[in-house]
N, C-alpha and C positions, 0 to 999 in steps of 0.2 A: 165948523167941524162937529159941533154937539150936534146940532138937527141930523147932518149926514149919520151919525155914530147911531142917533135912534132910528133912523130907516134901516139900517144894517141891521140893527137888532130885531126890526121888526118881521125883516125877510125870514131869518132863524127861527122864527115865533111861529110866522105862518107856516113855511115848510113842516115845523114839529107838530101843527096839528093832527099835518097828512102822514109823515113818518115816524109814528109812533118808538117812544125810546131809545131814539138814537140821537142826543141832543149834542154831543160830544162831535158825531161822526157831522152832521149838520154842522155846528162851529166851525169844522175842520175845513170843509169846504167852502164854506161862505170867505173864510181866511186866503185861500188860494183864490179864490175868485178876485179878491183885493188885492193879491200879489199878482193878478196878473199870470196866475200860471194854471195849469191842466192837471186835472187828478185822475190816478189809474184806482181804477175799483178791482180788489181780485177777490169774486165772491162765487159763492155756489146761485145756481138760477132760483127763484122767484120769490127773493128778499127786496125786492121795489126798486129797485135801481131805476129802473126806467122812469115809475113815478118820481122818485128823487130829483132828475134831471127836470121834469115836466115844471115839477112844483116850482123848482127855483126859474126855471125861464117862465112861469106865469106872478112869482111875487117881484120881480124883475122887469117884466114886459121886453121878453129880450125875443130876440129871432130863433124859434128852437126848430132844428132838425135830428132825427134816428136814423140811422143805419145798420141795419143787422149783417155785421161782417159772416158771408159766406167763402167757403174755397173760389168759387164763382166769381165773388168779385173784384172787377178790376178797378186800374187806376185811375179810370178817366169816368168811374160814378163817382170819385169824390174829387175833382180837378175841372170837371165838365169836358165837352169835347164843341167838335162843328160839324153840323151836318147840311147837309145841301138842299136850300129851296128851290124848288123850278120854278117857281111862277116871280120869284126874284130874281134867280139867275146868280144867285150868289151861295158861300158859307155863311150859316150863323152859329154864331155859338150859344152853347146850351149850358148854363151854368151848374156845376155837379154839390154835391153834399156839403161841403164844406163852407158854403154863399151862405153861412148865418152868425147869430151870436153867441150861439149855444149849440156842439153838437156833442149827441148819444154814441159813440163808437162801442156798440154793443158786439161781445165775444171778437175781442180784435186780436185775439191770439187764433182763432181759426180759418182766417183769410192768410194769402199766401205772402212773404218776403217782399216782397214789391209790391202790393197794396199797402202794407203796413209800413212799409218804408214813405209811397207817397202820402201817407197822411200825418206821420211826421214831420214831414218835408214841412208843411202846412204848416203846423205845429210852432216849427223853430222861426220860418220866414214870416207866416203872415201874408203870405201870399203865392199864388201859382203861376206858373209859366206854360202855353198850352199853345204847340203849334208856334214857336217863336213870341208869341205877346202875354208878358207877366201883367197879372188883373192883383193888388190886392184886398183880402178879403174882407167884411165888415171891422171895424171894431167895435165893441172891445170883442175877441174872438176867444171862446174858451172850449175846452174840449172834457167831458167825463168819458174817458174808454174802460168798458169794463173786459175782464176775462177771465176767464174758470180756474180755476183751480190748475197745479200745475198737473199734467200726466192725464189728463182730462183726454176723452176719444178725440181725433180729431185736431187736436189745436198745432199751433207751430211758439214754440218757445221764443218769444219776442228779444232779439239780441242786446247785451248790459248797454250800447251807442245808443240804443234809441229807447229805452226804457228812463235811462235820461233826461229825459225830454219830458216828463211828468215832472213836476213841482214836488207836489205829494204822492203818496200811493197810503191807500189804509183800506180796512173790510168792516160793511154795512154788519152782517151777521147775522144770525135770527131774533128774535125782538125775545124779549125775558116775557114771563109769564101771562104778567099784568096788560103790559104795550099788545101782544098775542093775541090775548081774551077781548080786549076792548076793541081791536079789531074783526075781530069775529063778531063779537054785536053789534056792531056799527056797518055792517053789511047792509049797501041797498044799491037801486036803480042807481040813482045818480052818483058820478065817483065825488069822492074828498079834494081830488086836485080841482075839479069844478068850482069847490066854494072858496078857493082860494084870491082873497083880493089885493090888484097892481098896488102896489108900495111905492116904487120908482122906476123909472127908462132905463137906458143903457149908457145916455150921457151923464146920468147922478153916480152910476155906478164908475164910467172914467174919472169922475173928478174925486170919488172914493179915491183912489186909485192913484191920484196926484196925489191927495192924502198924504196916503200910506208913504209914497216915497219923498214926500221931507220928512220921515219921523227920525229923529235922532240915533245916531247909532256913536254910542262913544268908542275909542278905540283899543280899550281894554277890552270891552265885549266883542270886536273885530276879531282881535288877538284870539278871545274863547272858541269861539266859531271857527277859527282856521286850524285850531290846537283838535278840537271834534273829529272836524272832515278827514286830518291827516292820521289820526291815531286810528280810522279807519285802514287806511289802509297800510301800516305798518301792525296790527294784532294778531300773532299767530293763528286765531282762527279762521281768519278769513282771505280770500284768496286776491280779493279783487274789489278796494274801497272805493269810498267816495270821490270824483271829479269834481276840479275848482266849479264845475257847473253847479253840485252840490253846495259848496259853501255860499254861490251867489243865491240861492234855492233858501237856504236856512238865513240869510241875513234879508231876504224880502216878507217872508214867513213868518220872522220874528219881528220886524216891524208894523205887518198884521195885525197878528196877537196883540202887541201893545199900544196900537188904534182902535182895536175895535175893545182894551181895556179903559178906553180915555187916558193913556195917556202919550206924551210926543214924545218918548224915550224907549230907549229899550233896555231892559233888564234881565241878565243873567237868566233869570227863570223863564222870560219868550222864548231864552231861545234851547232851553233844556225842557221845553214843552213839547217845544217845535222837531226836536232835532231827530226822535224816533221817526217821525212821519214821513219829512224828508229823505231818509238815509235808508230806509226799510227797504226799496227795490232796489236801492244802489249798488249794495252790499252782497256778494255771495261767501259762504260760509266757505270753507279749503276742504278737501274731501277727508282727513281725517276726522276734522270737526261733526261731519256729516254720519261718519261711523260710530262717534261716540256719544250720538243722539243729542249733541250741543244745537241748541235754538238760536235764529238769527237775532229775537227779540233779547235775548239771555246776554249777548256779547255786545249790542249797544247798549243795556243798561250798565256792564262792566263798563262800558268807556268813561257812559257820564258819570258814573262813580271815580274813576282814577284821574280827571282832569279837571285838577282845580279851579273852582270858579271864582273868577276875580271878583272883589271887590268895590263897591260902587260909592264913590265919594264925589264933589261938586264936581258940576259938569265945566267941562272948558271948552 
C-alpha cells in the first residue's frame, strides 16, 4: 500500500508542474479517480481543463480521448455505430468516443438531451448496447466533463438525474498571480504536458482502487455521512437534496481522502473535506433562497456546522 500511496502522490506532483496553483483542485481529482467516480468541471473557457485531462492520462499512461460536445453531436459518436463493407459483404462496427480510459467531455452542456443522456448511460453502466450487442468499455473508465457557466449562449441545462452521475463536481478558476506570471515566462515551443513522465498503468491504478475500498469506515462515521446527505434535503433553503447516490459518493470520497492520507480508516474530518465537493451539483437552492442572494456554498457550510460530528474512540 505505501509504494502504491507514493505513486499517487507522485501523479499530483507531476500534473502540478503542468497546472500551476491548483494543488487542492489536482488532489480533488486524483481522489475521485481512486473512487472510481467522474468529475464535472463547471469553468469559464481557457483555464487548462483540457491540459488537466491530458496531464493526468500521460502521468497514468491511460487511454485518453476529447470530444468537443457540439448541438451536432449525436449519440452513436460516443457509443460507435456499423457501417457496411463491400468488399466483405458484411457490417462492421466502428467503435465511438467512449472506447478509452480517460474521456474529455468538453462543453457537455451544449450538446442536446440525448447525447448527453447517452453518455451518461456510459457513465452509470460501463458499457454500450449498439444495434442489439452490449460491448463493455475499458477499465478502469473515467470521465472529466466540463461545462460553462450556467446561462452561458448556447448550452442545455443538464437535468438534477443525471448530474448525478458525477462523483465530484468543483472549478479549476484562474491561477492567482504568481501560478499566472510563471506561466507566462514559461512560454515556449514545446508544451509542459510533453515533459511529463509515466508513473504507472491503468492496472496500478485498479488495484489503487481495491485499496481504497477496504479502507475502513466505522459506523458512527456511516451514521455522520447519512445525517449530511439527509439535512440536504430537508433545509429550508434548498429545494431539492442530495440522493442516497450521494451518500454512496461521500463514503467512497472519504475513504480516498484517507488513503491517499496513509491511513485505513476514516475520520470524521474525510469526510467534512469531502462533503462540499460531493453535494455542490446535487443541491439546488429553493427560489426564495435565490431571491435573497443566499449562496449554495453558504448553506452546505450551515449544514456541517449544525450536524454533530461523532466522536471517534477504538475501532470495533
Amino acid at each position: 500500500m505505501e509504494q502504491r500511496l507514493d505513486l499517487a502522490k507522485a501523479v499530483t506532483k507531476q500534473v502540478g508542474q503542468v497546472i500551476l496553483g491548483k494543488e487542492k483542485e489536482i488532489c480533488e481529482i486524483m481522489l475521485a479517480f481512486l473512487a472510481n467516480g467522474h468529475v464535472l468541471l463547471e469553468d469559464i473557457p481557457g483555464v487548462g481543463k483540457t491540459t488537466l485531462a491530458l496531464a493526468f492520462s500521460r502521468a497514468m499512461q491511460l487511454d485518453y480521448k476529447r470530444i468537443q460536445f457540439t448541438p451536432d453531436v449525436l449519440p452513436s459518436d460516443l457509443t460507435g455505430f456499423s457501417i457496411y463493407r463491400r468488399e466483405e459483404e458484411r457490417f462492421v462496427y466502428q467503435e465511438g468516443s467512449v472506447f478509452c480510459n480517460l474521456l474529455l467531455a468538453d462543453e457537455i452542456n451544449r450538446t442536446s438531451p440525448k447525447t448527453q443522456s447517452a453518455l451518461l448511460e456510459v457513465m452509470e453502466e460501463r458499457k454500450v448496447t449498439v444495434e442489439g450487442v452490449t460491448r463493455a468499455v475499458p477499465e478502469p473508465f473515467l470521465v472529466i466533463a466540463t461545462q460553462n457557466p450556467q446561462g452561458s449562449a448556447g448550452t442545455q441545462l443538464l437535468p438534477e438525474a443525471q448530474v448525478d452521475r458525477f462523483m465530484v463536481s468543483l472549478s479549476v478558476g484562474y491561477p492567482d498571480f504568481d501560478s499566472e506570471l510563471a506561466m507566462v515566462m514559461g512560454v515556449r515551443e514545446q508544451s509542459r504536458v510533453e515533459e511529463i513522465q509515466p508513473v504507472f498503468d491503468a492496472g496500478t491504478l485498479q488495484k489503487m482502487q481495491e485499496d481504497v475500498d477496504r479502507v475502513y469506515l466505522k459506523e458512527t462515521v456511516g451514521e455522520y455521512i447519512v445525517r449530511l446527505v439527509r439535512a440536504t434535503r430537508e433545509h429550508p433553503d434548498l429545494y431539492c437534496g442530495g440522493s442516497p447516490r450521494a451518500s454512496i459518493a461521500l463514503v467512497r470520497m472519504a475513504r480516498a481522502a484517507a488513503w491517499m492520507n496513509g491511513r485505513d480508516y476514516v475520520l470524521p474530518s474525510d469526510v467534512e473535506e469531502q462533503f462540499p465537493y460531493c453535494i455542490r451539483h446535487r443541491v439546488s437552492l429553493a427560489g426564495t433562497a435565490r431571491m435573497n442572494g443566499q449562496k449554495r456554498e453558504a448553506v452546505i457550510r450551515e449544514i456541517l456546522g449544525q450536524i454533530r460530528r461523532p466522536s471517534m474512540g477504538m475501532r470495533r
